[in-house]
GUSERO-688606 format. One record per atom (N, C-alpha, C): residue number from 1; residue in three letters; atom name; x, y, z. Coordinates in Angstrom, 2 decimals, m for minus. Each point is the difference from the previous one (the first is absolute). Example, Ala and Ser with C-alpha at 12.3 -4.5 7.8 and 13.67 -1.06 7.14 Angstrom:
# GUSERO-688606
pos|code|site|u|v|w
1|ALA|N|13.19|m5.69|7.80
1|ALA|CA|m0.89|1.19|0.00
1|ALA|C|0.90|1.20|0.00
2|SER|N|m0.35|1.05|m0.72
2|SER|CA|0.82|1.19|0.06
2|SER|C|m0.77|1.09|0.73
***
This chain:
# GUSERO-688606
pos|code|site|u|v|w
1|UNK|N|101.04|61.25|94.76
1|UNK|CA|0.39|0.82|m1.14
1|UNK|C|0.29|1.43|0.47
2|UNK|N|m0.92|0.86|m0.25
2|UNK|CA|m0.24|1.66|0.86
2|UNK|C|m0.07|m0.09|1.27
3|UNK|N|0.88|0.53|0.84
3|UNK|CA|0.00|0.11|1.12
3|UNK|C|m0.71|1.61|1.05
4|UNK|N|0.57|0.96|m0.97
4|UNK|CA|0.05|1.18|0.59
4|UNK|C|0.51|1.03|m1.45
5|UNK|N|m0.38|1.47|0.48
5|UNK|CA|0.45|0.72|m0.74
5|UNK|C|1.14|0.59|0.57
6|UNK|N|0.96|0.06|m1.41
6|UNK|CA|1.09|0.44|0.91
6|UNK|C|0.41|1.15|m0.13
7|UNK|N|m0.41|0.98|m1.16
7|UNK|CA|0.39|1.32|m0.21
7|UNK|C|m1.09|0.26|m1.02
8|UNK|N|m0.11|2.08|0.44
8|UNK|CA|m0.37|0.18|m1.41
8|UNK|C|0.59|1.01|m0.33
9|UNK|N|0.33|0.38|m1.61
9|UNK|CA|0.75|0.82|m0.09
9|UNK|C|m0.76|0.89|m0.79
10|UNK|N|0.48|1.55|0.48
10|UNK|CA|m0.72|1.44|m0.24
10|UNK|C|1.30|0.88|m0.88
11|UNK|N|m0.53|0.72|m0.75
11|UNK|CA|0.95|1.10|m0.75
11|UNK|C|m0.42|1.23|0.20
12|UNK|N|0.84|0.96|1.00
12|UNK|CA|m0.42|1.27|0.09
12|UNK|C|0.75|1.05|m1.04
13|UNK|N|m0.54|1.20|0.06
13|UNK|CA|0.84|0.94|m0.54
13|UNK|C|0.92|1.21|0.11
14|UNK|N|m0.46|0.16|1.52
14|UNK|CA|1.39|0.34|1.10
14|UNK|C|0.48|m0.79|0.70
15|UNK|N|0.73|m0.50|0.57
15|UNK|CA|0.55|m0.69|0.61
15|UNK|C|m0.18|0.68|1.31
16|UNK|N|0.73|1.11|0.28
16|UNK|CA|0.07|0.41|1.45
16|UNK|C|m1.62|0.07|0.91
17|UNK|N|m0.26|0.60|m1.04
17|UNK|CA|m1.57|m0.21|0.27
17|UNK|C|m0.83|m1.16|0.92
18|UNK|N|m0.05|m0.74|m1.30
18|UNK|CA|m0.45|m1.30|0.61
18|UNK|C|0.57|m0.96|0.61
19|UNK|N|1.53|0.23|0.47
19|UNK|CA|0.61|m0.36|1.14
19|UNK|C|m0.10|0.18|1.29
20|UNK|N|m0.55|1.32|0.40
20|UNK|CA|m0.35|0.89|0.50
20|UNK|C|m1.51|m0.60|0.62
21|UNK|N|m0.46|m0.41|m0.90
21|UNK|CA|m1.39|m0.24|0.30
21|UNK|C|m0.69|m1.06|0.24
22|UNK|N|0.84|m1.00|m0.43
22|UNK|CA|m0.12|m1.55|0.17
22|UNK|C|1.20|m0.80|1.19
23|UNK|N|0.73|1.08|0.28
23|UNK|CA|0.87|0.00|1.21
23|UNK|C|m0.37|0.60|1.06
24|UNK|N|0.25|1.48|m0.41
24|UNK|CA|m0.24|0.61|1.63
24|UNK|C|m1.44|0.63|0.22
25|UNK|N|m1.13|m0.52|m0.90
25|UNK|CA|m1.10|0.19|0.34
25|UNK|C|m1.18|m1.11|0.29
26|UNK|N|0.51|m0.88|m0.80
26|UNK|CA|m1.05|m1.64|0.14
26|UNK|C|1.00|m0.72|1.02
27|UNK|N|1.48|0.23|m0.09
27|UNK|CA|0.87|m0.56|1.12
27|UNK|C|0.42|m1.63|m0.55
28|UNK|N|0.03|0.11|m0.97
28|UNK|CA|0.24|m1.28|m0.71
28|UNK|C|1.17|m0.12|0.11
29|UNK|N|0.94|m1.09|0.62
29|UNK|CA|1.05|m0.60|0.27
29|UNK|C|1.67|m0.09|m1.09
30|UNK|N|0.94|0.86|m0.40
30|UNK|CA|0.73|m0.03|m1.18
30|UNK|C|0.60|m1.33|0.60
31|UNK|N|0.23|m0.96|m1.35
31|UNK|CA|0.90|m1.17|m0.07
31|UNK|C|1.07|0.25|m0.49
32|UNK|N|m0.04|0.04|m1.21
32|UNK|CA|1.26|0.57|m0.71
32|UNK|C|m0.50|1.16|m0.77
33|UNK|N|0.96|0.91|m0.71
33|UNK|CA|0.29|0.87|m0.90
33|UNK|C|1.05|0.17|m0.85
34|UNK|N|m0.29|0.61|m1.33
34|UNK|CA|0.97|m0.01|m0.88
34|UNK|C|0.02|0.90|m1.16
35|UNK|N|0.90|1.04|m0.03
35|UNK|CA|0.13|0.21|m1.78
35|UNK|C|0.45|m0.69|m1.04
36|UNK|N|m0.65|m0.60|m1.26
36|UNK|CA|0.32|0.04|m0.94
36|UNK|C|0.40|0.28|m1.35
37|UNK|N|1.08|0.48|0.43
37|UNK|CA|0.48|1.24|m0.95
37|UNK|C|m0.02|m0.64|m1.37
38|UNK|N|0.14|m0.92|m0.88
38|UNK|CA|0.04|m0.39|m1.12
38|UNK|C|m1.81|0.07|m0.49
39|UNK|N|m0.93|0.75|1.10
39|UNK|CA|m1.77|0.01|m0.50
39|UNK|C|0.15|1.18|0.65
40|UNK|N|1.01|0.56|0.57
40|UNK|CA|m0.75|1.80|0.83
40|UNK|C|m1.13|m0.56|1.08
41|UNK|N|m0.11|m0.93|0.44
41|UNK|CA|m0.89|m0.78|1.11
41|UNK|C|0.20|0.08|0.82
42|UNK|N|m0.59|m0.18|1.01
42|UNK|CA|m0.15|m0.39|1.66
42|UNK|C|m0.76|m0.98|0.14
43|UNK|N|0.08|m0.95|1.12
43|UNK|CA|m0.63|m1.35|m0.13
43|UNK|C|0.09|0.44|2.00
44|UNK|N|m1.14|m0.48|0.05
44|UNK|CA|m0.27|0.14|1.60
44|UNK|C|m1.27|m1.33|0.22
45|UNK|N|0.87|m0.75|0.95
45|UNK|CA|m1.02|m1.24|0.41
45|UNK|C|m0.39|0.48|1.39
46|UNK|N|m1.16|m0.18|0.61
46|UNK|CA|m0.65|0.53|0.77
46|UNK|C|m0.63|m1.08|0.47
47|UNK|N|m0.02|m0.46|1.37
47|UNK|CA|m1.03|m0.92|0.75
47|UNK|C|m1.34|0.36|0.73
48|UNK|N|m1.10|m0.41|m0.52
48|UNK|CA|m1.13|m0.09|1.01
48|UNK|C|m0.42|m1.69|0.27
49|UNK|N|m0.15|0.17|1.72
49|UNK|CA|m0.54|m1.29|m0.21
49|UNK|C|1.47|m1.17|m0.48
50|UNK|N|m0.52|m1.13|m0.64
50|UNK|CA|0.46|m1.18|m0.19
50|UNK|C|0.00|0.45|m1.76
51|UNK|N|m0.14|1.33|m0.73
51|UNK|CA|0.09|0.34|m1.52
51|UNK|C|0.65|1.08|m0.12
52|UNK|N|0.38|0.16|m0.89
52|UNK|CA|1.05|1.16|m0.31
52|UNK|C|m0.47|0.91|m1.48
53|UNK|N|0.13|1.44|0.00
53|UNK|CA|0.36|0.62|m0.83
53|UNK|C|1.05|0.68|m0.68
54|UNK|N|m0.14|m0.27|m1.32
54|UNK|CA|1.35|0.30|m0.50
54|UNK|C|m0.29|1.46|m0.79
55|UNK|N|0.48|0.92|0.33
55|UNK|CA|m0.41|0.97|m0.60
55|UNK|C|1.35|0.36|m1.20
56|UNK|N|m0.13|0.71|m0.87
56|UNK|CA|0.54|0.22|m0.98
56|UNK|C|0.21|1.24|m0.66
57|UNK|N|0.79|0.73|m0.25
57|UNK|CA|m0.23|1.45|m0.28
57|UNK|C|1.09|m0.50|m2.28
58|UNK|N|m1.28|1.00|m0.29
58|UNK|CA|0.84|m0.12|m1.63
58|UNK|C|m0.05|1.64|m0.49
59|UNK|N|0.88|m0.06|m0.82
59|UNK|CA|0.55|1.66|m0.40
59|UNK|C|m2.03|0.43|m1.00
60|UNK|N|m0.46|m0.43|m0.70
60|UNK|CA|m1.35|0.31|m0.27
60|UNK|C|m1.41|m0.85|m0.40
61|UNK|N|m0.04|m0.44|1.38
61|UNK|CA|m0.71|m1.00|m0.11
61|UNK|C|m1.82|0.51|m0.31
62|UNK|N|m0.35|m0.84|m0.88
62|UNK|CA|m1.44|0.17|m0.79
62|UNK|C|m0.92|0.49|1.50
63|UNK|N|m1.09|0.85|m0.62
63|UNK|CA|m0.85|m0.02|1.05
63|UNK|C|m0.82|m1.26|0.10
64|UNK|N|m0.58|0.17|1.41
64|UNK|CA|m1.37|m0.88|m0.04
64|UNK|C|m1.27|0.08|m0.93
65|UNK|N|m0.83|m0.70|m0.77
65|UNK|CA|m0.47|0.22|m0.57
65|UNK|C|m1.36|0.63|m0.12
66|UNK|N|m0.60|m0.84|1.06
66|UNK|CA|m1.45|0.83|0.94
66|UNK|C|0.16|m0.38|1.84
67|UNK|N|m0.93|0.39|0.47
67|UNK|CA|m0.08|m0.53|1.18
67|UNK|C|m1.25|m0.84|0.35
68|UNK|N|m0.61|m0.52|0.83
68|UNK|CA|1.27|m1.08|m0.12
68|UNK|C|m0.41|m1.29|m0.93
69|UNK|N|m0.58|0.22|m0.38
69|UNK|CA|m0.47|m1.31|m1.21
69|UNK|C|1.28|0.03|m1.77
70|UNK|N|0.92|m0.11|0.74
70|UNK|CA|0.80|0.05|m1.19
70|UNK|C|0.27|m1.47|m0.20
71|UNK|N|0.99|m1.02|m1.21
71|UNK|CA|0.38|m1.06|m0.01
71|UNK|C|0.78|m0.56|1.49
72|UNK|N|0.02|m0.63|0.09
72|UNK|CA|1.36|0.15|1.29
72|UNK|C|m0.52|m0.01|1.08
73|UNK|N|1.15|0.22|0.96
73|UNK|CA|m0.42|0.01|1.63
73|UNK|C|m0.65|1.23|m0.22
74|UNK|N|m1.20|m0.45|0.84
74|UNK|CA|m1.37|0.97|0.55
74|UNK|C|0.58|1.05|1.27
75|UNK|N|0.42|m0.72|0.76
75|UNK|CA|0.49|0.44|1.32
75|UNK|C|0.68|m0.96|0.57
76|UNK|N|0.30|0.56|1.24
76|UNK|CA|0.74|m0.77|0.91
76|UNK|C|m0.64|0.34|1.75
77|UNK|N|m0.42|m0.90|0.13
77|UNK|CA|m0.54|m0.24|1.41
77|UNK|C|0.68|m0.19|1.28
78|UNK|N|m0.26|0.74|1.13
78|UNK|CA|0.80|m0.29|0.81
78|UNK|C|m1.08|m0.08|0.95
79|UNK|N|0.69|m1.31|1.17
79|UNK|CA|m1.32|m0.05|1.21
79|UNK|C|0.40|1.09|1.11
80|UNK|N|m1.31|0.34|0.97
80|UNK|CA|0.36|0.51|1.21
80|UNK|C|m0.75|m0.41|0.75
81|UNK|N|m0.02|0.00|1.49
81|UNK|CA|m1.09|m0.29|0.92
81|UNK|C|m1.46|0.76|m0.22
82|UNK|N|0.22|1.76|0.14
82|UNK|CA|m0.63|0.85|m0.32
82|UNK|C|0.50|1.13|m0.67
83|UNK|N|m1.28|0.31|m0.88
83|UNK|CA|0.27|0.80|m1.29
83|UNK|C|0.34|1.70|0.92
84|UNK|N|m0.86|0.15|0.82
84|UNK|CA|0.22|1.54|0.47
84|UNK|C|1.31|0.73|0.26
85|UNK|N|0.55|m1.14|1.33
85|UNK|CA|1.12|0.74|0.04
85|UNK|C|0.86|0.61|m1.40
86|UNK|N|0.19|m1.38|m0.40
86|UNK|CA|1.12|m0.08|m0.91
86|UNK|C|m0.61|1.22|m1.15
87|UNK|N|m1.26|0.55|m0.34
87|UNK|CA|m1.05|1.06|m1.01
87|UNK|C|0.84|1.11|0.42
88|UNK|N|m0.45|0.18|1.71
88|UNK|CA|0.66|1.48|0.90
88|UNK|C|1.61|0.00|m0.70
89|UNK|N|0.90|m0.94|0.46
89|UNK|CA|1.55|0.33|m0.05
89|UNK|C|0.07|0.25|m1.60
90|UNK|N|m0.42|m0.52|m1.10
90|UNK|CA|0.15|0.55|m1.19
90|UNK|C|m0.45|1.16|m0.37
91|UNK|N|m1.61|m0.02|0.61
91|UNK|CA|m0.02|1.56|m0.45
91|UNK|C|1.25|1.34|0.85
92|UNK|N|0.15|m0.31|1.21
92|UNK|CA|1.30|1.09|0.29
92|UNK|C|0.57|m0.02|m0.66
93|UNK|N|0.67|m1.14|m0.54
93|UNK|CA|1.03|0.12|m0.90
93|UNK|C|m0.18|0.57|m1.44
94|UNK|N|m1.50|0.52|m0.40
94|UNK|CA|m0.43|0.71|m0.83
94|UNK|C|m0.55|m0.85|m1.33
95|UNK|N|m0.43|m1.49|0.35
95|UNK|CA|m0.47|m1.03|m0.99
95|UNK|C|m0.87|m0.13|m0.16
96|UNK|N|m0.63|0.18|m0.95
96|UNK|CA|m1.44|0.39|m0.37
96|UNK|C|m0.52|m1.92|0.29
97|UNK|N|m1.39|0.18|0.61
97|UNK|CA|m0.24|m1.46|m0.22
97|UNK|C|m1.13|0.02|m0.14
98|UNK|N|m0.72|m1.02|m0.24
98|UNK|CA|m1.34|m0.22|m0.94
98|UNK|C|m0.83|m0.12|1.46
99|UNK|N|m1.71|0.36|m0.73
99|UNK|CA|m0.36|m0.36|1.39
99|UNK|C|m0.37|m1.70|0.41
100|UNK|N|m0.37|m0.31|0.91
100|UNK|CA|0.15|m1.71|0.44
100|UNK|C|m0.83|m0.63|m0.37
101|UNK|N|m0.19|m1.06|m1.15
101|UNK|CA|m1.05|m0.93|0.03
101|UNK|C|m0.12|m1.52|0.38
102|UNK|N|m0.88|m0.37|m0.27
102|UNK|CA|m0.33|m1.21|0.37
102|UNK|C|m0.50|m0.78|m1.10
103|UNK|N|0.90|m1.39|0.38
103|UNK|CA|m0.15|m1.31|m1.31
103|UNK|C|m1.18|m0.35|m0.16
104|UNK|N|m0.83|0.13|m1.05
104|UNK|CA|m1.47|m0.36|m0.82
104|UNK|C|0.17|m1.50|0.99
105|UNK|N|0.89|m1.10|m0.27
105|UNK|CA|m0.09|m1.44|0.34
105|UNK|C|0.56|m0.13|1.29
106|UNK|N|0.97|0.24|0.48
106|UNK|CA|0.64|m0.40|0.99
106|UNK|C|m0.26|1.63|1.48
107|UNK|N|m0.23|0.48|m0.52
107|UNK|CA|m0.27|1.22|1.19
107|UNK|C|0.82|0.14|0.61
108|UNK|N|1.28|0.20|m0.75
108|UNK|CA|1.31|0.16|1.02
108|UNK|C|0.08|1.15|m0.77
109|UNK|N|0.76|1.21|0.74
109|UNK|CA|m0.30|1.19|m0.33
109|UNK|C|1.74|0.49|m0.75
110|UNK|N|0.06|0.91|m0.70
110|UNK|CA|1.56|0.26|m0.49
110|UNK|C|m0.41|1.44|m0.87
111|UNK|N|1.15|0.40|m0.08
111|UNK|CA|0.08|1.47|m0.80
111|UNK|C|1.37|0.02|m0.84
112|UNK|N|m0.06|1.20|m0.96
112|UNK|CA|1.63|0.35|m0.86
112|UNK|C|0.35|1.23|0.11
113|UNK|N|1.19|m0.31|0.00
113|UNK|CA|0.76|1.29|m0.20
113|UNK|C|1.17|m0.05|m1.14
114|UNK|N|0.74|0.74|m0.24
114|UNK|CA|0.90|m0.01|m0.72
114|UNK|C|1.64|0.24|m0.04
115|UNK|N|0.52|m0.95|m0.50
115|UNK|CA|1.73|0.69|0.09
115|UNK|C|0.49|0.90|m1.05
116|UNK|N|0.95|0.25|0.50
116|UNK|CA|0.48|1.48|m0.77
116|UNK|C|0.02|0.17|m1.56
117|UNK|N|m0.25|m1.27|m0.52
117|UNK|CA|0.25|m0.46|m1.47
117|UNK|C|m1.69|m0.01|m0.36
118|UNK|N|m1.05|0.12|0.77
118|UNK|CA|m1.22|m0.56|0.02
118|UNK|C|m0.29|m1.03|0.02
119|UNK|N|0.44|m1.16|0.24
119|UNK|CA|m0.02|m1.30|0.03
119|UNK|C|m1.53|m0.11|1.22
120|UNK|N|m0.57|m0.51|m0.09
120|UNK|CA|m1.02|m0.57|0.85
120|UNK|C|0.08|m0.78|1.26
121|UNK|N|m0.01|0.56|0.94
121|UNK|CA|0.13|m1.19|1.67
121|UNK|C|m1.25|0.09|0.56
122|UNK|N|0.24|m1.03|m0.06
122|UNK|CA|m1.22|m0.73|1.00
122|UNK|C|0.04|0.22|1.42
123|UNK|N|m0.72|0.04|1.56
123|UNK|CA|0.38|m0.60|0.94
123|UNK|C|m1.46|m0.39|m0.10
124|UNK|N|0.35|m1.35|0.78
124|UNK|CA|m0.96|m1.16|0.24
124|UNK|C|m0.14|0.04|1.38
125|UNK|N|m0.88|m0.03|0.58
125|UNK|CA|m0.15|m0.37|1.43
125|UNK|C|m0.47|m1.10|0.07
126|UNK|N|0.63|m0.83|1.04
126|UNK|CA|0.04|m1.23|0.57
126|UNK|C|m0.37|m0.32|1.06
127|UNK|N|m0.30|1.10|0.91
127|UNK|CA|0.05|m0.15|1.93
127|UNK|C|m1.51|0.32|0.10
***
């Protein structure tokens, strides 16, 4: 039936912004891009991995409602080997990030930070 996930899709509220930031700062892979001028849109599919994000820009899109316990996607998780490096290169880049904890059940350790929209990221360490 379910195989895999194959996208998820995000709505920012700059565009350049979070192009910017989900490109040339997380280094996430562009597939395609597009304006849609009949929505004032941009549609940007983005690869990590074997999943893709589709990001979305709309002329005034609603805020988020709380963080992060709102209806809806909670966050979005991404794995790494180790959490440090990857902590260091965001904070240069001036990204505030949470400090590191560790899973009550599984004792695998992960922290959040945030994208430009506030959206909630995860990194998960795996290594």
């Amino acid at each position: 039936m379910l195989d895999a996930v194959h996208h998820v899709a995000l709505i920012c509220r700059d565009y350049a912004r979070s192009r910017a930031f989900y490109v040339d700062l997380l280094g996430l892979e562009v597939v395609h891009e597009v304006f849609r001028e009949e929505r004032q849109s941009w549609k940007l599919d983005l690869r990590i991995g074997q999943a893709q994000i589709e990001l979305f820009s709309f002329p005034d899109p609603a805020e988020r409602p709380s963080y992060p316990e709102a209806t809806g996607l909670r966050h979005l998780a991404f794995s790494v080997p180790a959490l440090e490096p990857v902590i260091a290169w965001l904070q240069s880049a001036g990204v505030d990030v949470e400090a590191i904890r560790t899973h009550e059940y599984t004792g695998q350790r992960f922290t959040f930070f945030q994208d430009p929209d506030g959206l909630p990221l995860e990194l998960y360490e795996t290594g």
